[in-house]
MARMI-268280 format. One record per residue: x, z, y of N, C-alpha, C in turn. Coordinates in steps of 0.05 Angstrom, whole numbers, padded with zeros to 5 digits, always signed. Example, Ala and Ser with C-alpha at 12.3 -4.5 7.8 and 13.67 -1.06 7.14 Angstrom:
+00264+00156-00114+00246+00156-00090+00264+00156-00066 +00257+00142-00045+00273+00143-00021+00258+00157+00001 
END
This chain:
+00017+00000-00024+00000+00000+00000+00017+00000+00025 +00012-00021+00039+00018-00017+00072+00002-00021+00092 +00010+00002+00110-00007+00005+00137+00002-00012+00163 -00020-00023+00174-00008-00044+00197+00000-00021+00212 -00013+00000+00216-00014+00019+00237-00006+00056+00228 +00001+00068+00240+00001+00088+00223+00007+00116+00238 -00019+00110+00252-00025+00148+00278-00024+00168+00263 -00013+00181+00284-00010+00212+00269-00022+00223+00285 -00030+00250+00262-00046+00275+00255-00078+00267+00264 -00083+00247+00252-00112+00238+00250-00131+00265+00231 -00154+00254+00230-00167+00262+00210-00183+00246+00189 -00172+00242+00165-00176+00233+00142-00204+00224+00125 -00222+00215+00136-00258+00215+00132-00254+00201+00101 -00259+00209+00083-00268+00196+00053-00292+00200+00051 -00310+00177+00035-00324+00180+00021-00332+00157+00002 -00329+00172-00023-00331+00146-00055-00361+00148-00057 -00354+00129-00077-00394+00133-00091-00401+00164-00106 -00418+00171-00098-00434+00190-00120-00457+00195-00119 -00468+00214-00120-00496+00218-00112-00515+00203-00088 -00535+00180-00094-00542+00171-00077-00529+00151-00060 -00491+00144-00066-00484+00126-00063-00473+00138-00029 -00484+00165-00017-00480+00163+00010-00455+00165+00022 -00434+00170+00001-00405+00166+00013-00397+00142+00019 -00401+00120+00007-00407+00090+00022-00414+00082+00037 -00448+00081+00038-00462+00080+00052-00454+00093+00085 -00447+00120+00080-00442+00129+00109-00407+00120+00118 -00390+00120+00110-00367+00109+00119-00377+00074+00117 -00393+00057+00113-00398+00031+00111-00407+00037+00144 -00431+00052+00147-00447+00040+00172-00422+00052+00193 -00414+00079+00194-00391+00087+00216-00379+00052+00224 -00360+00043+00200-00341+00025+00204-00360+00004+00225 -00386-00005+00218-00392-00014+00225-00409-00011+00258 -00407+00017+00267-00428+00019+00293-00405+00036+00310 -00378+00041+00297-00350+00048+00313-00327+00028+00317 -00323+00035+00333-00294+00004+00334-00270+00018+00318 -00277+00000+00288-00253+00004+00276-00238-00010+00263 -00219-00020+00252-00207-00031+00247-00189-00029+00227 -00189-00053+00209-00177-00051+00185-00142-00045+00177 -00130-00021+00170-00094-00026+00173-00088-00032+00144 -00104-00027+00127-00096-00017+00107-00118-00031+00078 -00105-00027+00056-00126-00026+00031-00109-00016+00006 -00125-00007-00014-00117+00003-00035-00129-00004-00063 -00117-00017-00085-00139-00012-00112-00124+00007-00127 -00126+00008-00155-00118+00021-00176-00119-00006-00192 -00104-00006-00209-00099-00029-00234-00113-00010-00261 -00115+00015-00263-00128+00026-00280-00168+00016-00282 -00166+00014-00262-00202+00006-00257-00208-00030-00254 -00226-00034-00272-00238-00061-00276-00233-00078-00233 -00226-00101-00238-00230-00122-00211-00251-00127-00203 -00252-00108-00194-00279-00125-00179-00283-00110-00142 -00291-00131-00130-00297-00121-00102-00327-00140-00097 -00343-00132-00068-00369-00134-00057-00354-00159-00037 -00378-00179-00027-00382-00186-00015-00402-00183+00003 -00399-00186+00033-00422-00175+00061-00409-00187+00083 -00437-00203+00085-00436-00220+00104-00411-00246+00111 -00408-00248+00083-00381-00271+00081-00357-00263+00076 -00353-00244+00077-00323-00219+00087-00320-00200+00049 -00298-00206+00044-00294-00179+00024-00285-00158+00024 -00306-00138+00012-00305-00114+00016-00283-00099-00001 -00261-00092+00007-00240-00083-00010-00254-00056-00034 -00244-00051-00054-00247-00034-00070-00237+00000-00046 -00217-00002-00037-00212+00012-00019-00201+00010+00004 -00219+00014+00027-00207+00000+00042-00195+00027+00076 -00170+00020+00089-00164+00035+00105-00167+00030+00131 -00195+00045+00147-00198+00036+00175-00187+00061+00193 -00180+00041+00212-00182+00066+00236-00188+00061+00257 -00197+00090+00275-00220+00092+00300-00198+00102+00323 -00192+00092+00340-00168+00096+00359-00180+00130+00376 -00207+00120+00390-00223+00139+00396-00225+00162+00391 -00226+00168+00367-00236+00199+00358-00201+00208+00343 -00184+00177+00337-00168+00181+00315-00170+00195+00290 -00195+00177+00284-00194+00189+00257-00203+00159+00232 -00182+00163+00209-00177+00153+00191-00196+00145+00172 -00220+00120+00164-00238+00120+00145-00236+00115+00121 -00239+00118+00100-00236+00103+00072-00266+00108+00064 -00262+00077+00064-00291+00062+00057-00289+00049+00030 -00296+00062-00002-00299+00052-00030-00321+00051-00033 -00317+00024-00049-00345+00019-00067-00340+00024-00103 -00312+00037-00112-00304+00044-00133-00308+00078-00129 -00318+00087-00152-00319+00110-00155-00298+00131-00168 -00273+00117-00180-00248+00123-00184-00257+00138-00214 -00271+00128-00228-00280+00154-00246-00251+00147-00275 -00254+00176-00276-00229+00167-00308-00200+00169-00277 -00204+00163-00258-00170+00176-00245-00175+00179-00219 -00188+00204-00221-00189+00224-00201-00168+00235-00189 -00152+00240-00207-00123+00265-00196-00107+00237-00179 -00103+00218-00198-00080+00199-00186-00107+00186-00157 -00131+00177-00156-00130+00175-00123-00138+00202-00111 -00139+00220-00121-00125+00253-00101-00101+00255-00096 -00074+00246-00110-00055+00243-00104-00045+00214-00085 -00059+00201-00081-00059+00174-00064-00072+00189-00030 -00090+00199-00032-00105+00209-00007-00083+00223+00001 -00072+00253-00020-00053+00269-00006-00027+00253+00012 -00019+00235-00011+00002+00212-00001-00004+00208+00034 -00016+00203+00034-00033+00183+00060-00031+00211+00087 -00042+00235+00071-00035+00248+00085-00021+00260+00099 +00008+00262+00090+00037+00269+00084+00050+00245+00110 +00042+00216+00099+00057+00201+00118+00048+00201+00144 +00014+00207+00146+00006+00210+00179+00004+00234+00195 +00018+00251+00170+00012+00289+00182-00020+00291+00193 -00038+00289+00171-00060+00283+00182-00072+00313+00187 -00089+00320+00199-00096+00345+00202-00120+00359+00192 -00138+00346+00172-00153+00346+00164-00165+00327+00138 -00177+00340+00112-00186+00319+00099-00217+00322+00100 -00245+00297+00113-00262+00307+00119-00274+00289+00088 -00286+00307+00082-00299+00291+00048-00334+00289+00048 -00341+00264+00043-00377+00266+00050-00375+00268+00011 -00406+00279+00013-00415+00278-00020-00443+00278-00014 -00445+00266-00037-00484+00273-00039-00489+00294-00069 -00507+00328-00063-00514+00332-00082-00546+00336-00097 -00552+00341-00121-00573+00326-00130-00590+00343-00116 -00617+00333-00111-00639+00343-00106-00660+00364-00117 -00658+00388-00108-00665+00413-00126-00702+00399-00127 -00709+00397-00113-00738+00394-00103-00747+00365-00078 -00767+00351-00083-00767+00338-00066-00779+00344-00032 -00768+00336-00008-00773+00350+00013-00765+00327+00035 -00774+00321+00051-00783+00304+00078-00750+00302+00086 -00732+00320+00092-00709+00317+00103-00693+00336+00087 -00678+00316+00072-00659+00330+00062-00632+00347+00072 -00623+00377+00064-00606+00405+00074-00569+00386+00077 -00566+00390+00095-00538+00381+00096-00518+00411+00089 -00495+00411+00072-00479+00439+00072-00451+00439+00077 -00437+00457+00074-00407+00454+00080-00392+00466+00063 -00361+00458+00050-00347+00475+00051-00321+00479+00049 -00309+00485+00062-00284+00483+00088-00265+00502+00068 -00230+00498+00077-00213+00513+00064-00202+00536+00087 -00203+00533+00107-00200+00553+00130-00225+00568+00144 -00210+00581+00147-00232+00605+00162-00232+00594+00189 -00214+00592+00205-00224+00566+00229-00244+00542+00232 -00242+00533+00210-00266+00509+00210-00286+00522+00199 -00284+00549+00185-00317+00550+00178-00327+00569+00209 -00316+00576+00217-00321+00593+00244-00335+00573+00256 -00321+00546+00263-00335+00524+00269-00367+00517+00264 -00369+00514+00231-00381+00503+00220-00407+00519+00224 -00401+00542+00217-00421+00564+00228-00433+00559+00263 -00423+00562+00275-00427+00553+00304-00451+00525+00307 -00440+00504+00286-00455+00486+00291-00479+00488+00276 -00487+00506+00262-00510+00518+00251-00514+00492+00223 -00484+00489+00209-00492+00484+00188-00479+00497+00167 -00500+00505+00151-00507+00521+00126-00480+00520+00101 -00463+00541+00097-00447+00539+00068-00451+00534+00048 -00446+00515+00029-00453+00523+00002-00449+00534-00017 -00464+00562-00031-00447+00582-00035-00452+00574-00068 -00464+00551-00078-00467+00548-00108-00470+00524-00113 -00443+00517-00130-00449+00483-00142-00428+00483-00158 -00431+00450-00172-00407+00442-00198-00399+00423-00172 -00377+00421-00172-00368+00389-00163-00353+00371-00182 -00349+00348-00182-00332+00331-00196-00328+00305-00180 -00298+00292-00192-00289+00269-00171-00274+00275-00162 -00266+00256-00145-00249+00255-00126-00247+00271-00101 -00268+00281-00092-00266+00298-00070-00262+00330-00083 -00265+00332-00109-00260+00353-00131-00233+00359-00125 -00225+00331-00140-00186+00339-00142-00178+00343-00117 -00188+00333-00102-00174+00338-00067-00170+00371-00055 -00197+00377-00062-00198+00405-00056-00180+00427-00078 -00174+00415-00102-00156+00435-00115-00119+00434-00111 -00114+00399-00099-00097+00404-00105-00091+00401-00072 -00103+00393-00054-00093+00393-00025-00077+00409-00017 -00063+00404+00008-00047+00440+00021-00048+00437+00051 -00065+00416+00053-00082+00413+00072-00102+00422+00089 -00113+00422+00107-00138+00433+00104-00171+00408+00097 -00187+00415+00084-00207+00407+00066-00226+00409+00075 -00247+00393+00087-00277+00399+00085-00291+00375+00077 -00312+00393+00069-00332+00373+00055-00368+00381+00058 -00375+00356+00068-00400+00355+00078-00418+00346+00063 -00429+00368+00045-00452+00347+00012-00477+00343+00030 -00496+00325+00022-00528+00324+00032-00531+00324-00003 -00561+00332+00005-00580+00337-00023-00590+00300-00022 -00593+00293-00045-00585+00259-00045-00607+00260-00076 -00620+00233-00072-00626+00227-00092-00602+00205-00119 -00606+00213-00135-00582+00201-00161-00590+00173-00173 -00618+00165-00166-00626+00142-00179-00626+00120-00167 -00621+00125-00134-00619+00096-00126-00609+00103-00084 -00597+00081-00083-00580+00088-00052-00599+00106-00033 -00584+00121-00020-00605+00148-00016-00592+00145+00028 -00610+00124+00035-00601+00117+00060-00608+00144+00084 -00624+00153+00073-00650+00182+00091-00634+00196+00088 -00611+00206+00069-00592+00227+00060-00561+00218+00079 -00555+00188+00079-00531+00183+00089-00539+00189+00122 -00567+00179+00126-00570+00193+00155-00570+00218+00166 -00575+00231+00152-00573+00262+00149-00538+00271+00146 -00522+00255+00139-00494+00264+00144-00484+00252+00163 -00495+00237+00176-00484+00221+00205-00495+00237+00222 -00523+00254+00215-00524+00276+00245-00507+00297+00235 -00507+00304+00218-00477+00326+00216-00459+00325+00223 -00439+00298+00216-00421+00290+00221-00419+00287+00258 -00435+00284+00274-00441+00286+00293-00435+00314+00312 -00448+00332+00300-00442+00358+00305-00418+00361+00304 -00401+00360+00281-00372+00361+00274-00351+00350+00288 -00363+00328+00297-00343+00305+00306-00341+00289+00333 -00368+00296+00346-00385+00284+00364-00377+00252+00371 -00386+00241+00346-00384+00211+00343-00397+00194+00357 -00428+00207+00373-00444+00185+00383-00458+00167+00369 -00452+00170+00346-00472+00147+00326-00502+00158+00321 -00512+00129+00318-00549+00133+00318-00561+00125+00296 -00563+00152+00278-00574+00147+00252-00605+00141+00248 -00613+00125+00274-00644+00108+00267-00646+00091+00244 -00620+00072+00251-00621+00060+00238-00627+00052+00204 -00616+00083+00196-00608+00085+00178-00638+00093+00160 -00649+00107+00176-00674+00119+00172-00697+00095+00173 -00691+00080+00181-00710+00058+00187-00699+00038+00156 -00670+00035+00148-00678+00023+00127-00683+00043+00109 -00679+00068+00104-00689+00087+00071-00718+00078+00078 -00730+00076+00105-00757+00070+00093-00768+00048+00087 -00754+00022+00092-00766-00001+00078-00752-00008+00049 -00728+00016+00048-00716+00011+00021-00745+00026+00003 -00756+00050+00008-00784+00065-00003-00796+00047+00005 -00805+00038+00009-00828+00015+00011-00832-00003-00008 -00807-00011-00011-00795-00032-00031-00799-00020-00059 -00782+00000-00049-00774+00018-00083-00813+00026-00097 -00827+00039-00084-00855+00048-00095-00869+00015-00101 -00867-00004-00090-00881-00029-00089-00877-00026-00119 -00850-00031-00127-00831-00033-00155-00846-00017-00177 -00841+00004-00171-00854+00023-00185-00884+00014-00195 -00904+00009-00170-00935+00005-00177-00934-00023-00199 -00908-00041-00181-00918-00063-00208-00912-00058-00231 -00891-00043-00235-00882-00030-00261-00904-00021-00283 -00923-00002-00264-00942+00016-00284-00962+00007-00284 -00969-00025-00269-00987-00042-00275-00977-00061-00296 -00966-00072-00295-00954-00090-00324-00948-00070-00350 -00937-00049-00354-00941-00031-00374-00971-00021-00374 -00990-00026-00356-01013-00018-00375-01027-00044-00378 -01023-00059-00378-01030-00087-00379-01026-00099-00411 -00999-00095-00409-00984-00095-00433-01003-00075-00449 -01000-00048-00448-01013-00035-00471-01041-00043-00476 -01062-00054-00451-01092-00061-00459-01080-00085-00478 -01072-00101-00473-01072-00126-00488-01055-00125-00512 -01040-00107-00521-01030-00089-00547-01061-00076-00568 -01073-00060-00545-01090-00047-00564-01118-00071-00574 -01125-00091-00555-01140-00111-00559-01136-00126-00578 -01104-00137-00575-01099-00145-00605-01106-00135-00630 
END
């Protein structure tokens, strides 16, 4: 990997696929509604080739932007690194080391205890300074969960400082209402200026879409079964 560019003591924004997809999803729209700019990219040769196409342009498996503005560092994957976690935890730390970065900020989505109109954004930080923060901005700790992945190994093996911002996310399909819900967090945190309408405006024609799916679904399966039992 080489960097066209390479500012120091940024802060480090990751987020892979997991839950709901919103670690993408929200480093995707940032890149796209902040002026940032591409220095960098990364794959693994351990993980199958493949990268996205949008809007003509390919979407690196990992790719390294940066925001001159806030100075802070994006990694935008559409690989979920699964099966080598430690080795891209040890790639992030890398990254860290060469920009003396000052922070690793980690989005996650976790699963949804119950369903509810706006999903709980939480935190949880390796310093007592940033949670002093975090507290301040009146968002909530999380004082109980499993994690796994990449933002897992980060937090065990970092010597850094660590935070990580989960939303409660749905697991079955891109959870855009949830990535907007970490862009007003991230907001608080970071005071980015970004306007998560947007984002809210497509989870709801992505539900619109998604229940349409559904109704035709449980109309053709009972369709199917009258004309089963007719036979």
């Amino acid at each position: 990997m080489e960097l066209t560019k390479k500012p120091q003591k940024p802060i480090i924004l990751q987020g892979f696929p997991g839950f709901g997809l919103v670690g993408t999803i929200t480093t995707e729209y940032l890149i796209r509604h902040c002026k940032c700019e591409l220095i960098g990219k990364m794959w693994f040769e351990d993980l199958p080739a493949a990268i996205a196409i949008h809007k003509g342009e390919i979407i690196h498996p990992i790719g390294i932007y940066y925001n001159e503005e806030y100075n802070l560092i994006i990694l935008h994957s559409i690989s979920g690194g699964q099966g080598i976690e430690w080795k891209v935890a040890d790639f992030l730390i890398g990254l860290g080391h060469e920009l003396d970065a000052t922070e690793f900020l980690c989005l996650e989505g976790v699963g949804l205890s119950e369903e509810k109109e706006q999903p709980d954004v939480f935190y949880y930080t390796s310093t007592d300074e940033r949670k002093e923060y975090l507290e301040e901005k009146k968002i909530p700790q999380l004082s109980e969960g499993v994690m796994m992945g990449v933002t897992s190994a980060l937090m065990l093996k970092a010597q850094r400082q660590v935070t990580a911002l989960f939303v409660e996310s749905h697991s079955d399909y891109p959870d855009s209402k949830a990535a907007a819900e970490l862009i007003k967090a991230l907001d608080k945190v970071l005071n980015l200026k970004v306007d998560p309408e947007p984002l809210y405006e497509s989870a709801k024609i992505f539900e619109e879409s998604f229940n349409k799916i559904i109704k035709q679904n449980k109309t053709t399966k009972k369709k199917k079964e009258q004309m089963h039992y007719l036979g």
